[in-house]
Phi, psi and omega in degrees: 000172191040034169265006181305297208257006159265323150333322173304294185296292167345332176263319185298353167252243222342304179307285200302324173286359152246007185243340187289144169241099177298140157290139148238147178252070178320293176304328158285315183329298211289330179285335189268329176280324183275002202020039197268023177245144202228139173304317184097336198265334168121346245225094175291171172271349180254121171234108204263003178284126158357283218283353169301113171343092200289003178250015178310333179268005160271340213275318193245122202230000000 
């Protein structure tokens, strides 16, 4: 008992992600799959090292 009104909010978020039409930025998509867009930050995004900080990124504030 008392799943109604979450069970409620679930389809009303379920409904809007299947009826919604997001603005897509067809031109970052195409830079982030060619992957020629660079962070700036010093950081490539694939860091195959071991010892990386899965919390680094609270780290920089």
């Amino acid at each position: 008992m008392g799943r109604g009104r979450a069970k409620a909010k679930q389809t009303k978020v379920a409904r809007e992600l299947k009826y919604s039409t997001p603005n897509t930025d067809f031109d970052a998509l195409q830079r982030e799959l060619s992957g020629s867009e660079s962070r700036g930050d010093g950081h490539d995004g694939d860091r195959s090292d071991d010892t990386a900080d899965e919390y680094e990124d609270y780290d920089r504030r």
